[in-house]
C-alpha positions in Angstrom: 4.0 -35.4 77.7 6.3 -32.3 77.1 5.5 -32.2 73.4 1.4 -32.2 74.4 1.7 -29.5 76.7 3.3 -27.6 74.4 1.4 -28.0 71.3 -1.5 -27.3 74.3 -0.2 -24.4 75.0 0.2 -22.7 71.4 -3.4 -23.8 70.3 -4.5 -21.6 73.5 -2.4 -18.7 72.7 -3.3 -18.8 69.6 -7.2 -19.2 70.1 -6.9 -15.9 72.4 -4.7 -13.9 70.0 -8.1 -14.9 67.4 -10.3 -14.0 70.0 -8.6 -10.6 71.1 -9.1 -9.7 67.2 -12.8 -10.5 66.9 -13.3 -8.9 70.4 -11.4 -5.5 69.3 -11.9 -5.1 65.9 -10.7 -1.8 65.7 -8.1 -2.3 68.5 -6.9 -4.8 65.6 -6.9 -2.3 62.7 -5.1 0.3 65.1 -2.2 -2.0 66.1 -2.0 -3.3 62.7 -1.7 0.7 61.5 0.9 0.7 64.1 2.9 -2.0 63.0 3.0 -1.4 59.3 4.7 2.3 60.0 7.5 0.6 62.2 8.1 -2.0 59.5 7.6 0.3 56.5 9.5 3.4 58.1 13.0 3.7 57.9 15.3 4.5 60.8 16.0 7.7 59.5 12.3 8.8 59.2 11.4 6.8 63.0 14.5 9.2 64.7 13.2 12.5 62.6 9.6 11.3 63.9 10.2 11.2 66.7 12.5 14.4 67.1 9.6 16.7 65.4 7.1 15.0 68.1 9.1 16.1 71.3 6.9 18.5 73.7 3.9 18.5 71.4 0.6 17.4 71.9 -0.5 14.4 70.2 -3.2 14.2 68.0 -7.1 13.8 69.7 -7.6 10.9 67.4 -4.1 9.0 69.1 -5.6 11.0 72.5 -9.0 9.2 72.2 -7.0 5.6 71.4 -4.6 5.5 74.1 -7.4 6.7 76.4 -9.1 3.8 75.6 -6.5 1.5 76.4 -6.3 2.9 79.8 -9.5 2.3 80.4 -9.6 -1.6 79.2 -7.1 -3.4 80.4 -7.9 -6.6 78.6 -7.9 -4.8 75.0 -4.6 -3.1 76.5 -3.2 -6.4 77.1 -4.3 -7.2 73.4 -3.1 -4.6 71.5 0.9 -4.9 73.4 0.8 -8.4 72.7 0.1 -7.2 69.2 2.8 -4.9 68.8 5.1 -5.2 71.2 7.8 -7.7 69.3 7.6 -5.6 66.0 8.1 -2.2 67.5 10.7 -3.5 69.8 12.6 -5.5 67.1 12.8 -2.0 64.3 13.4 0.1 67.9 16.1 -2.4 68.6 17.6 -2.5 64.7 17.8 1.6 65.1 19.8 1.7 68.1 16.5 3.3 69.4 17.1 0.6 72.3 20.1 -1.0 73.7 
């Protein structure tokens, strides 16, 4: 019964992950944008990044997105589940995190 519930429970999550990305197409494109820089940057290039970015304003276009994501919590929900284990895993490899 364990083993159902299970395999239950992935085809769910996995039918919502699929359904997040058809319901926020761009949402998608945008976390996927996000996860290819942590992936393809290097930990040298995320601490300089990050260094240069300190007490100035972001970009409107990165404005406008995280707006958006205040303002939908659902495609908020979407786009951390997205990223979240990428980010944190290169963050974590950089000693970015403890």
């Amino acid at each position: 019964m364990n083993k159902q519930l299970t395999v239950a429970a992935a085809v769910a999550l996995a039918f919502a992950g699929g359904n997040a990305a058809a319901q926020y197409p761009i949402m998608e494109m945008v976390a996927n944008k996000v996860i290819q820089k942590y992936q393809g940057s290097t930990c040298e290039q995320l601490w300089q990044e990050k260094a240069a970015s300190q007490g100035k304003p972001k970009p409107q276009q990165e404005q406008n997105a995280i707006a958006a994501l205040k303002n939908d919590p659902q495609m908020r929900q979407a786009f951390i589940n997205k990223v979240a284990a990428p980010i944190v895993n290169k963050m974590f490899e950089c000693g970015m995190i403890p």
